[in-house]
NUDO-717275 format. One line per 3 residues: their letters; for each residue z, y, x of N, C-alpha, C, O, CB. Coordinates in pm, whole numbers. Each point is the difference from the previous one (the first is absolute). Glycine has a CB too. Layout:
// NUDO-717275
a = Z,Y,X,Z,Y,X,Z,Y,X,Z,Y,X,Z,Y,X ~ ... $
This chain:
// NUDO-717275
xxx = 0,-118,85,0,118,-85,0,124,89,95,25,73,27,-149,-258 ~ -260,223,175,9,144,66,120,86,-17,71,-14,-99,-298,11,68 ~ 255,102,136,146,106,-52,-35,59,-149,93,24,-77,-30,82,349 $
xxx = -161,-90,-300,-33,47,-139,22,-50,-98,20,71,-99,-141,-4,175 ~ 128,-237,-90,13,-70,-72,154,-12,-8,68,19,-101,-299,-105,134 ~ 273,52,84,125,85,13,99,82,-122,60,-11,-107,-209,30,313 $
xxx = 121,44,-125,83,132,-40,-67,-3,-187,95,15,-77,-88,171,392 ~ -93,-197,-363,-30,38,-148,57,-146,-83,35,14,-117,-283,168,172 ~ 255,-303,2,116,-62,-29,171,34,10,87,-44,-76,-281,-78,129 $
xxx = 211,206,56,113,28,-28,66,120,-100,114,14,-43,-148,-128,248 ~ -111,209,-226,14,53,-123,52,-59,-148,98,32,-68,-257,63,206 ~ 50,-195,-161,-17,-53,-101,140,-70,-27,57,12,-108,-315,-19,143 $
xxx = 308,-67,74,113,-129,-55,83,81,-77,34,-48,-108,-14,-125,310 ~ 23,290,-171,127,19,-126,-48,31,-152,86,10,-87,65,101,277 ~ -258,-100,-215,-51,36,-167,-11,-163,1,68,-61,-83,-240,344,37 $
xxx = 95,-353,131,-20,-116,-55,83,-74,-89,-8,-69,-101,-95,82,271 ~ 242,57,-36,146,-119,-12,34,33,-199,18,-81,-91,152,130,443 ~ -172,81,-351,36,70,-121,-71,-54,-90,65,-66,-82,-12,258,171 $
xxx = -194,-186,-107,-58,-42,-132,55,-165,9,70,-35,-95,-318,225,76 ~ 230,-260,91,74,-147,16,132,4,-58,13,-67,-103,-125,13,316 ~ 187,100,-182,138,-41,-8,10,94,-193,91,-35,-76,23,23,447 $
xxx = -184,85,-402,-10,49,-140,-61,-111,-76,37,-9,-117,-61,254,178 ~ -35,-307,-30,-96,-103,-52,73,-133,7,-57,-81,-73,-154,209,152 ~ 314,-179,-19,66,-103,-28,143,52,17,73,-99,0,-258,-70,66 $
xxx = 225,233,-59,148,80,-74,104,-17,142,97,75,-3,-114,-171,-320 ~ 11,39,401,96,-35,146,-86,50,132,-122,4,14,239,-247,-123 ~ -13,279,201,-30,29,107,-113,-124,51,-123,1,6,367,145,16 $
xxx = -150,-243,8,-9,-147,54,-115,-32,-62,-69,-45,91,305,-28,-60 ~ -327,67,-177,-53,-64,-34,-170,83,5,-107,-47,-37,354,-83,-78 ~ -208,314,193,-93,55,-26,-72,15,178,-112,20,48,229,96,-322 $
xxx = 17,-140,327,-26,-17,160,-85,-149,30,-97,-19,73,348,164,-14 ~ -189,-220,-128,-116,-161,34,-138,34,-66,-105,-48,42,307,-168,-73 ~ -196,296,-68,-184,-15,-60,-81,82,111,-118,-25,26,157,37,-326 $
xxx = 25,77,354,-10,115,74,-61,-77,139,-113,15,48,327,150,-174 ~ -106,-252,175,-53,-60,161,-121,-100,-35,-118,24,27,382,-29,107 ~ -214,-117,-203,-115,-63,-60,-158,101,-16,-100,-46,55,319,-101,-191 $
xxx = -230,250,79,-63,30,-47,-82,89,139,-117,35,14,255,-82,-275 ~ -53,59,322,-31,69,150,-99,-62,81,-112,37,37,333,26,-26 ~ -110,-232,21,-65,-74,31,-185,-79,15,-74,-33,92,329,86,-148 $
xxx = -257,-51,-114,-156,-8,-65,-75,117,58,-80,-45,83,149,-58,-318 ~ -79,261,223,-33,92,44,-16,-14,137,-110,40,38,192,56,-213 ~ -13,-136,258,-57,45,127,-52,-146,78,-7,-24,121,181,261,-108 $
xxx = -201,-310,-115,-110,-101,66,-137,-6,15,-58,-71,82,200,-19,-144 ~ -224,206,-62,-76,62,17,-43,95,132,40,117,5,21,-174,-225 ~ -140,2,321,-63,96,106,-149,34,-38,-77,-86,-42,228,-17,230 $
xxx = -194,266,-164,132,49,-10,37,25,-82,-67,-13,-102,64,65,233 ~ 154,8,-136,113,24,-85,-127,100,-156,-117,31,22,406,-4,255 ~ -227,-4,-394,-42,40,-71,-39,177,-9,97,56,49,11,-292,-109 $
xxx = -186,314,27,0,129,2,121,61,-37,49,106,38,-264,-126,-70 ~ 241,-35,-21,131,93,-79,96,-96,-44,-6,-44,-115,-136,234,13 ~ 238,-228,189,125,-29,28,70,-10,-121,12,-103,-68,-27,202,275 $
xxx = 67,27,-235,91,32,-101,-59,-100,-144,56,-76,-78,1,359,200 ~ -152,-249,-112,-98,-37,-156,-11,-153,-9,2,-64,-105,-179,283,115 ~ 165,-277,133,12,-123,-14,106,-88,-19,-11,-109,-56,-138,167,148 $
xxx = 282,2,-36,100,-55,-45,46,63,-136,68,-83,-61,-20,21,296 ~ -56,129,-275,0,44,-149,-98,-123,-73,51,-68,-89,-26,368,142 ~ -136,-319,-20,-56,-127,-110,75,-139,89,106,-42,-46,-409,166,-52 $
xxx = 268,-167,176,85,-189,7,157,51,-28,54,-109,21,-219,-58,225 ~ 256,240,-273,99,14,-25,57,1,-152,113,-21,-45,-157,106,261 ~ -128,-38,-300,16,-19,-104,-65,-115,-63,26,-46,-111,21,257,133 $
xxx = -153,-259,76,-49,-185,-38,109,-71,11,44,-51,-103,-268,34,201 ~ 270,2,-15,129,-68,41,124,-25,-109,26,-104,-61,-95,215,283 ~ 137,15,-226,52,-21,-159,-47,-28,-107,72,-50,-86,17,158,147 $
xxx = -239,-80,-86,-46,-12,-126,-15,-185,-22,-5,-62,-106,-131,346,117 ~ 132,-333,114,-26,-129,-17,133,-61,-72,10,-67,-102,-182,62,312 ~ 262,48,-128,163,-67,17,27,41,-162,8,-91,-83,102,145,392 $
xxx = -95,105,-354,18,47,-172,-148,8,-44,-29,117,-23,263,50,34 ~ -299,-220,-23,-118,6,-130,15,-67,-112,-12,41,-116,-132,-22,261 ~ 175,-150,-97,25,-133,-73,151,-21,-104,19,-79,-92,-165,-13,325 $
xxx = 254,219,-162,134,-31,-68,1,175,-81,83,28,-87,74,-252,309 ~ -277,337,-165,-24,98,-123,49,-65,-141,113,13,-47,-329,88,176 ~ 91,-183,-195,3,7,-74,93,-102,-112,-41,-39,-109,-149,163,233 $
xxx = 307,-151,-71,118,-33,-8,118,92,-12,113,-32,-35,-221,-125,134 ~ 67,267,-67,99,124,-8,-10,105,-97,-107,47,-36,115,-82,247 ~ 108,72,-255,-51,65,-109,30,128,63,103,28,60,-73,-189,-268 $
xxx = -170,266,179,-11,73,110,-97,144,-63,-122,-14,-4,146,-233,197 ~ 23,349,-230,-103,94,-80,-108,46,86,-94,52,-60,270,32,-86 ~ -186,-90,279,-133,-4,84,-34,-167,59,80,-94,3,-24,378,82 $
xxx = -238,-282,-29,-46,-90,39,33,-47,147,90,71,44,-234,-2,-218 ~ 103,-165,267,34,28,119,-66,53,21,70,81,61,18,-197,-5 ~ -229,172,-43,-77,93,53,18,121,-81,-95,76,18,-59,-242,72 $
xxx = 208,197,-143,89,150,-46,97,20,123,-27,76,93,41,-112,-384 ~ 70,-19,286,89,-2,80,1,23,193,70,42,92,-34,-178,-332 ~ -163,78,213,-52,5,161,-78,131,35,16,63,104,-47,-323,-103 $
xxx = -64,295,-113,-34,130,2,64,79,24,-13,63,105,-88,-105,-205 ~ 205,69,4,94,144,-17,43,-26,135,-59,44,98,157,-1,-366 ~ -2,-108,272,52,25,162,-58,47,98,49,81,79,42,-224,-115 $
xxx = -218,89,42,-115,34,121,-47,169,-19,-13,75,97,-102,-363,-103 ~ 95,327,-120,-17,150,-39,120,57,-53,-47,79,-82,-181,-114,32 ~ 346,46,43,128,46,-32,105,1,71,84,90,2,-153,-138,-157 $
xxx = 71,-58,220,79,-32,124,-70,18,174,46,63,95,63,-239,-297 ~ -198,118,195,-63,36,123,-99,158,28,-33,41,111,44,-326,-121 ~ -38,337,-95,-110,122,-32,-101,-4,26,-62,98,42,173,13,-27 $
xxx = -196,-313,-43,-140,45,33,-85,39,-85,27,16,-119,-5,-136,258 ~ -144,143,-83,-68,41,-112,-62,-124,-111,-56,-105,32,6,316,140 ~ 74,-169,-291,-90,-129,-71,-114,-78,19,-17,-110,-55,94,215,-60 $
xxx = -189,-31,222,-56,-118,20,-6,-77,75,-79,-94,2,12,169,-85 ~ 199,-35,203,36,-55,108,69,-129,-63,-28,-117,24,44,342,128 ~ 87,-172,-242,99,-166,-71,-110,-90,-73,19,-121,-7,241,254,-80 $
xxx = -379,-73,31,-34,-77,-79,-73,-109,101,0,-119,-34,-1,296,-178 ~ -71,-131,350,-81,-115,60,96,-13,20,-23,-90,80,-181,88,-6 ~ 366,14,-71,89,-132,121,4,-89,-156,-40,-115,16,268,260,249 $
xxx = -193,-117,-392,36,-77,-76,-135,-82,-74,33,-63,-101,191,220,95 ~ -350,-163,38,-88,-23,-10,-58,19,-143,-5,-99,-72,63,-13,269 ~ -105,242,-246,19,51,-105,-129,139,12,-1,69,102,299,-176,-128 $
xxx = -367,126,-53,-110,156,-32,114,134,-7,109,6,-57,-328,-150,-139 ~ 159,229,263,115,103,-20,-3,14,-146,113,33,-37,-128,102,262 ~ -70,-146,-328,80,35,-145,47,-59,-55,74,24,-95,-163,72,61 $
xxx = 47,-223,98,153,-100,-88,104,25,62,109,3,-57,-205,-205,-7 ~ 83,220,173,149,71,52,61,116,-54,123,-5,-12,-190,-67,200 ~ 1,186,-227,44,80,-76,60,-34,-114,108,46,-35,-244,55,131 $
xxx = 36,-226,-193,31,-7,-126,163,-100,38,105,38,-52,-413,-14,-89 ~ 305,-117,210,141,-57,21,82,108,18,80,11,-93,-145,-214,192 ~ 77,301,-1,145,115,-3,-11,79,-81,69,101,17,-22,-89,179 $
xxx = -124,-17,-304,37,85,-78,59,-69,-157,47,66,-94,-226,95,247 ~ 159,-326,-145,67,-56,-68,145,-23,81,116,20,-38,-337,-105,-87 ~ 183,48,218,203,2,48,45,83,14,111,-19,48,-89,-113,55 $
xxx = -47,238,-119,52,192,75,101,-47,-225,114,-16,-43,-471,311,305 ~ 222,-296,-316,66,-11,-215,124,-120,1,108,36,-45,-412,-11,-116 ~ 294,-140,200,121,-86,-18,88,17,108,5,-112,50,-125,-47,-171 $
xxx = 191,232,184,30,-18,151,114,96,-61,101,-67,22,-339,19,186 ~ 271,138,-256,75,90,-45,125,-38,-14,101,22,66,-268,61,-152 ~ 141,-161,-39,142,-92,-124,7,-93,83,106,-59,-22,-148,77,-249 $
xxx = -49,-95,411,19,-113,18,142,-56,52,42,-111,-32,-279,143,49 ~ 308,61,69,134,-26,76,98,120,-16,57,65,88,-183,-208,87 ~ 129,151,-283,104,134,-52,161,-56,70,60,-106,-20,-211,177,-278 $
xxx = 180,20,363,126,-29,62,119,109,34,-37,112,37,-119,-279,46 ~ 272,143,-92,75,99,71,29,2,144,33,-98,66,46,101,-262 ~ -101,169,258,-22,-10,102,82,102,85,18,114,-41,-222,-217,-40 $
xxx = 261,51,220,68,93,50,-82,80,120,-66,-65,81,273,-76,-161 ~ -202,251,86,-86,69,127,108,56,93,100,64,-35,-321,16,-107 ~ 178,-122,293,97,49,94,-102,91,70,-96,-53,56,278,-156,-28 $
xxx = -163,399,-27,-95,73,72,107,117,-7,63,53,-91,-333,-151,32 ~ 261,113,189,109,141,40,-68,149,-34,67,99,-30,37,-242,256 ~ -225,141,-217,-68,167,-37,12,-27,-164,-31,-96,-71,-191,165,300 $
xxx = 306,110,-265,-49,-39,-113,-126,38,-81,-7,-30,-119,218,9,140 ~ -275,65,21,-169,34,-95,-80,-160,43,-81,-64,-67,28,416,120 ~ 108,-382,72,-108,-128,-13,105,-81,-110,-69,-63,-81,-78,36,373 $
xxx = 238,16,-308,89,-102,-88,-44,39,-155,-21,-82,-90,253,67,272 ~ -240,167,-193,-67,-8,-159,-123,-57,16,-33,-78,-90,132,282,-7 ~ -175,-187,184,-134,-46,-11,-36,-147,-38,-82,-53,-74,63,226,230 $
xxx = 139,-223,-54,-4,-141,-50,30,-34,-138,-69,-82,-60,124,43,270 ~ 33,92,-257,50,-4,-133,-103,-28,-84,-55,-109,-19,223,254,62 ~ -196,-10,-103,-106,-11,-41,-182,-86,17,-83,28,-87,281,154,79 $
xxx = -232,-260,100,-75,-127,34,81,-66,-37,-21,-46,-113,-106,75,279 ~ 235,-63,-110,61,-128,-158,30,23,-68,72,-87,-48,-11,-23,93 ~ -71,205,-109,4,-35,-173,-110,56,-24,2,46,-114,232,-40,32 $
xxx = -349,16,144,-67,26,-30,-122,-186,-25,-112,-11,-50,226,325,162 ~ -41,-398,-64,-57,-113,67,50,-108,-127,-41,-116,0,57,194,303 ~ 92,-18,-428,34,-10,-66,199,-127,69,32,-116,-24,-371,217,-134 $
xxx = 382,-33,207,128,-21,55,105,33,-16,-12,113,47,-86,-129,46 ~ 222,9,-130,117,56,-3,77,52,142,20,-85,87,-26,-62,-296 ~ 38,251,227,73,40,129,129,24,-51,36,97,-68,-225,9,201 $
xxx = 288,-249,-77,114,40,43,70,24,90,79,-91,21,-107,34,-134 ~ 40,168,199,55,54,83,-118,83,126,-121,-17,14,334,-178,-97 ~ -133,272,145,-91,37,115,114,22,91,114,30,-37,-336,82,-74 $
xxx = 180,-132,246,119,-51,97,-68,52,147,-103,-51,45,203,-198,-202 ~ -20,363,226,-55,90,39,57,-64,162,-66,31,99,46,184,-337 ~ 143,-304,254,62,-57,93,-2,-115,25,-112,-21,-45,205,156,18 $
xxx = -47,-269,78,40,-138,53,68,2,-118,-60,-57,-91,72,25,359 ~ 121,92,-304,145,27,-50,-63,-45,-134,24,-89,-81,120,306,231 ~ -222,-130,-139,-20,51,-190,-109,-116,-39,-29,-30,-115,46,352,112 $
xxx = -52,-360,81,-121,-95,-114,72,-157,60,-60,-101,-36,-256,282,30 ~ 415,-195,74,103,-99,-62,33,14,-43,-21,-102,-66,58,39,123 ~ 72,155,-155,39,49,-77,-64,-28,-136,29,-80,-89,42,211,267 $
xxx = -178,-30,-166,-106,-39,-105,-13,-75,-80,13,-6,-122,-82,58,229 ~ 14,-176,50,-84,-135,-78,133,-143,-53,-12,-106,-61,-262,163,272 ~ 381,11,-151,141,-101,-29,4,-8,-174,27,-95,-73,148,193,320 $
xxx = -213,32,-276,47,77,-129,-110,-102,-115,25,-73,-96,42,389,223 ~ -185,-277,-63,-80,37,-70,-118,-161,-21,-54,-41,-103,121,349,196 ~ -71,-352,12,-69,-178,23,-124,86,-16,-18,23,-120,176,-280,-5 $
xxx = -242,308,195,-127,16,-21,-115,-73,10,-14,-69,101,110,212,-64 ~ -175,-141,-116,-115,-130,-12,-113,31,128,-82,-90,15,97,62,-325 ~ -26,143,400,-79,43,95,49,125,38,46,78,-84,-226,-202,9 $
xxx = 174,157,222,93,30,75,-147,98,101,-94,-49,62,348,-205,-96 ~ -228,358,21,-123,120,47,54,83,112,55,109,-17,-152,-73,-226 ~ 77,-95,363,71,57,148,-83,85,85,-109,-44,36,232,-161,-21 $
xxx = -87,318,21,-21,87,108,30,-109,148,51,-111,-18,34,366,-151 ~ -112,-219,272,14,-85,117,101,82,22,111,-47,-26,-325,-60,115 ~ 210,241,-38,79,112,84,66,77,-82,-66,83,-63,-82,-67,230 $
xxx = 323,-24,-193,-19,70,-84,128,119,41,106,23,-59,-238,-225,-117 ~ 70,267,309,82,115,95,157,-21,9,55,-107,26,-233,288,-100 ~ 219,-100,57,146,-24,38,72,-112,-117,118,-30,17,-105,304,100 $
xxx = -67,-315,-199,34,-67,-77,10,-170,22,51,-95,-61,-132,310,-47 ~ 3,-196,231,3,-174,32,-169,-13,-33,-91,83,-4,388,-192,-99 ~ -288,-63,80,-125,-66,47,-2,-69,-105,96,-63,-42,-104,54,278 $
xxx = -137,17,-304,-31,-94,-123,-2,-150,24,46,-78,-84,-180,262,3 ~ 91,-217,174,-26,-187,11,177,34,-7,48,-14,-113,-330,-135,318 ~ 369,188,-107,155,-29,-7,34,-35,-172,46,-94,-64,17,285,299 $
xxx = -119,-50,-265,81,-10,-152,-52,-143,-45,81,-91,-18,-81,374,-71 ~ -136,-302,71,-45,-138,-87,97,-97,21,61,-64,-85,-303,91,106 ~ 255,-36,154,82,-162,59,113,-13,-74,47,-88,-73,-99,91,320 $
xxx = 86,112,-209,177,3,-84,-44,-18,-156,69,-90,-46,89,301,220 ~ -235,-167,-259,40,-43,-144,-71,-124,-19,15,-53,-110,18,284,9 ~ -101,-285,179,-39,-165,1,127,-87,16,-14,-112,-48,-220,155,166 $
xxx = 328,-24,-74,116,-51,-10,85,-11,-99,99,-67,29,-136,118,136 ~ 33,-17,-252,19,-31,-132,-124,27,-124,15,-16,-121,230,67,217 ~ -336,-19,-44,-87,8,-128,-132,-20,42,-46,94,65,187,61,-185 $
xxx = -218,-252,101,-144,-31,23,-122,55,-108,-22,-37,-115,140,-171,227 ~ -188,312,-26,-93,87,-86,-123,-8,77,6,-7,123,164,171,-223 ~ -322,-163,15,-124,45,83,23,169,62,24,102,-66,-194,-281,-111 $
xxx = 160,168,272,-16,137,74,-122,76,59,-33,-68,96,225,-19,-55 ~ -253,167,-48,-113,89,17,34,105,151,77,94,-22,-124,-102,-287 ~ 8,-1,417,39,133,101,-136,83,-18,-118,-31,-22,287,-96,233 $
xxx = -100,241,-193,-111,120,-11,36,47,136,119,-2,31,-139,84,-303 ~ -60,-44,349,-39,72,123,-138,81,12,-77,11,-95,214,-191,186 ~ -162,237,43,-106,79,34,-59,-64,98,-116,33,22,204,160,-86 $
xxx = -44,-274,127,7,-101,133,-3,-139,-34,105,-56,33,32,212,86 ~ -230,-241,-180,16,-118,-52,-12,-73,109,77,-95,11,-147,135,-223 ~ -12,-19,301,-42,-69,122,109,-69,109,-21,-93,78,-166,264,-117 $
xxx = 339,-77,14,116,-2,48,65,-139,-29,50,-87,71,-45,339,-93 ~ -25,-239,-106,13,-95,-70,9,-137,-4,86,-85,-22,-146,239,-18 ~ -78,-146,74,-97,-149,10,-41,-64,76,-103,-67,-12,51,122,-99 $
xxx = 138,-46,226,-47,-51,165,1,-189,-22,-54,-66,89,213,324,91 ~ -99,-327,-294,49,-109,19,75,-101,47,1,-121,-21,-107,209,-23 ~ 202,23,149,78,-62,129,168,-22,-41,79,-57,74,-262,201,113 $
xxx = 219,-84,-328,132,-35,-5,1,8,-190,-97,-34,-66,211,148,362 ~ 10,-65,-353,2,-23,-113,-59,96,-83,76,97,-2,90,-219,58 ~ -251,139,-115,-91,150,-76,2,-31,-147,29,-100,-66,-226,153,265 $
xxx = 155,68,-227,-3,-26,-157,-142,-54,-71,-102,39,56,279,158,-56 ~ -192,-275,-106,-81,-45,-52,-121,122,-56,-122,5,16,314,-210,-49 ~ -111,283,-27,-72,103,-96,14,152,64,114,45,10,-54,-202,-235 $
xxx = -155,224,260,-15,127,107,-90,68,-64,-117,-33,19,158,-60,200 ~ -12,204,-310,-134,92,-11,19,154,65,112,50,7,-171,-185,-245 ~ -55,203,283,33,85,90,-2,156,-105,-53,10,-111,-58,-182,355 $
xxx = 165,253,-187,17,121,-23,-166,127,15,-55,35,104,349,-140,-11 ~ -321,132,-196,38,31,-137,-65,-97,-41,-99,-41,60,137,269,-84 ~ 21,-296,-120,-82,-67,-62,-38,45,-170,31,107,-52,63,-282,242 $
xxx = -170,59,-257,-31,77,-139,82,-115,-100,49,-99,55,-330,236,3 ~ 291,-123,-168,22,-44,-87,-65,-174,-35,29,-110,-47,6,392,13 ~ -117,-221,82,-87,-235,-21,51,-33,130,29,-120,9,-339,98,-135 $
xxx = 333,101,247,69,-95,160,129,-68,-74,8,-123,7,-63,324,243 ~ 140,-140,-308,157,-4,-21,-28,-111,-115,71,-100,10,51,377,54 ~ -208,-274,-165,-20,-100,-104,-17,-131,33,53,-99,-50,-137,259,-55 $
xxx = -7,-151,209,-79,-114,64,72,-98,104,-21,-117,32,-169,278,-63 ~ 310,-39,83,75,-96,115,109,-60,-85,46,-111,27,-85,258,205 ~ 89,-64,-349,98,-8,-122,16,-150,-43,90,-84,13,-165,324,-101 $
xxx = -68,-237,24,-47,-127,-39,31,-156,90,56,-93,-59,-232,279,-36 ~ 129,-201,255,-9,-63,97,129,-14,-15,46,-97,-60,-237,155,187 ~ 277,47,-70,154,10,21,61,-76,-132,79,-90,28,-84,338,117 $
xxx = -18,-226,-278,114,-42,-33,-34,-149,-56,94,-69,-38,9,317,-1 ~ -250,-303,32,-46,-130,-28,18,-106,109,4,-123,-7,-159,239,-135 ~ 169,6,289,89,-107,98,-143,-76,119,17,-82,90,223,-5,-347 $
xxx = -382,158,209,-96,-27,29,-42,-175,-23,26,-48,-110,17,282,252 ~ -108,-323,-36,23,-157,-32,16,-76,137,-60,5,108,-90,1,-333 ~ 221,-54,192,91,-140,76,-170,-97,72,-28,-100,-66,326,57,-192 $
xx = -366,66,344,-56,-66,62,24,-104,74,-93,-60,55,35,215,-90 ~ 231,-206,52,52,-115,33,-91,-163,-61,46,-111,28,195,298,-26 $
C-alpha cells in the first residue's frame, strides 16, 4: 500500500468505525465488521479509488448478509435498507448518491426510501431522555431537536454531579452526552458512573468524532458530530435505542 493509500485510510477508519458500530449497536461488534471488512478491501491491488467508499459498501454487504435474513423477523417501522441509508446520509453526511451506489440502489429510489423513513421514523422510538451539555444555548438547542424528534426531556445536567443526580431520579430511556463538559467534569465520566446502577442506550455528541474512534480502548458505540440536524439525532435515536443487531 502507497503513503497515499496510507494516510486516506487512516482518514477514513474512524467514520468507518462509527457507521459500523451504529449499525450493529456495540463497540465490539462494529470494530469486527470494521477489520473483517478491511481485510477484504485491501486484497484488491491496487487498493480501490476511494477507500472510504469502499469500506462503507463491504461493511455494509457484510452486515447485510449476517441481518438480511433475521430483518424480516423484526418488528421494525423501517427496512434494512432504510436503515442503512439514513445512517450513511444522516449520520455519516453523504451525499445521496454516494449512499445509494454503496447500498446498491438508483438515486431516486434512494430518495423515495428517506423520505419514507424520514415519515415513520418520528413516533418510531419515542423516549425519555436525559441531556448532559454544559453551554447553555447549545443545551436549549438540544432540547428542542428532541422534542422536536418527538421525545420527552427529563432533565438537563450541566455537571458529572447533576446528571447522576438526574438520571438516579429519573431512569432515562436515552441518555444525550456532551464529551467536555468544562469545569463541570467529563461526559463519558458521567455515563460510567450512571451505568452503575442504571443501564441506558447512550448517544455522545462531539465536534471531534475521530477522537473518538481510534478503536484501541473502550469507545462509545453511538457518536454524532457537532452541529447536527434533526434526522442525525432521529436516526442515531432510533439505532441507539433498538440496540442496533447482535451479529453474534
Amino acid at each position: 500500500m502507497t503513503s497515499v493509500h496510507r494516510e486516506e485510510l487512516i482518514r477514513a477508519l474512524p467514520y468507518v468505525r462509527r457507521y459500523a458500530r451504529a449499525l450493529t449497536g456495540t463497540q465490539e461488534a462494529g470494530d469486527q465488521l470494521v477489520a473483517a471488512s478491511l481485510e477484504a478491501v485491501l486484497r484488491h491491488e491496487p487498493p480501490p479509488g476511494d477507500l472510504q467508499t469502499a469500506l462503507y459498501r463491504e461493511v455494509t454487504i457484510r452486515f447485510t448478509r449476517k441481518d438480511g435474513a433475521r430483518s424480516s423477523e423484526r418488528a421494525s417501522p423501517l427496512t434494512h435498507q432504510q436503515r442503512t441509508l439514513m445512517l450513511l446520509v444522516s449520520l455519516e453526511e453523504l451525499p445521496v448518491d454516494r449512499a445509494a451506489s454503496i447500498v446498491g440502489l438508483h438515486p431516486d429510489a434512494a430518495k423515495a426510501m428517506l423520505e419514507a423513513g424520514r415519515d415513520r421514523l418520528r413516533e418510531a422510538t419515542a423516549t425519555d431522555v436525559l441531556i448532559i451539555e454544559d453551554e447553555p444555548i447549545i443545551a436549549m438547542d438540544l432540547e428542542e431537536l428532541v422534542q422536536s424528534c418527538g421525545h420527552r426531556i427529563v432533565g438537563v445536567a450541566a455537571t458529572e454531579r447533576e446528571a447522576v443526580e438526574i438520571a438516579k431520579r429519573t431512569r432515562p430511556g436515552l441518555i444525550l452526552a456532551d464529551i467536555n463538559l468544562g469545569a463541570g467534569g467529563d461526559g463519558t465520566a458521567a455515563v460510567a458512573r450512571i451505568m452503575q446502577s442504571h443501564q441506558a442506550p447512550v448517544i455522545f455528541v462531539t465536534a471531534y468524532p475521530e477522537r473518538l474512534l481510534t478503536g484501541e480502548a473502550i469507545e462509545p458505540a453511538f457518536v454524532i458530530t457537532k452541529p447536527f440536524d434533526p434526522m442525525t439525532l432521529a436516526v442515531a435515536t432510533f439505532q441507539a435505542v433498538t440496540g442496533g443487531v447482535d451479529l453474534g
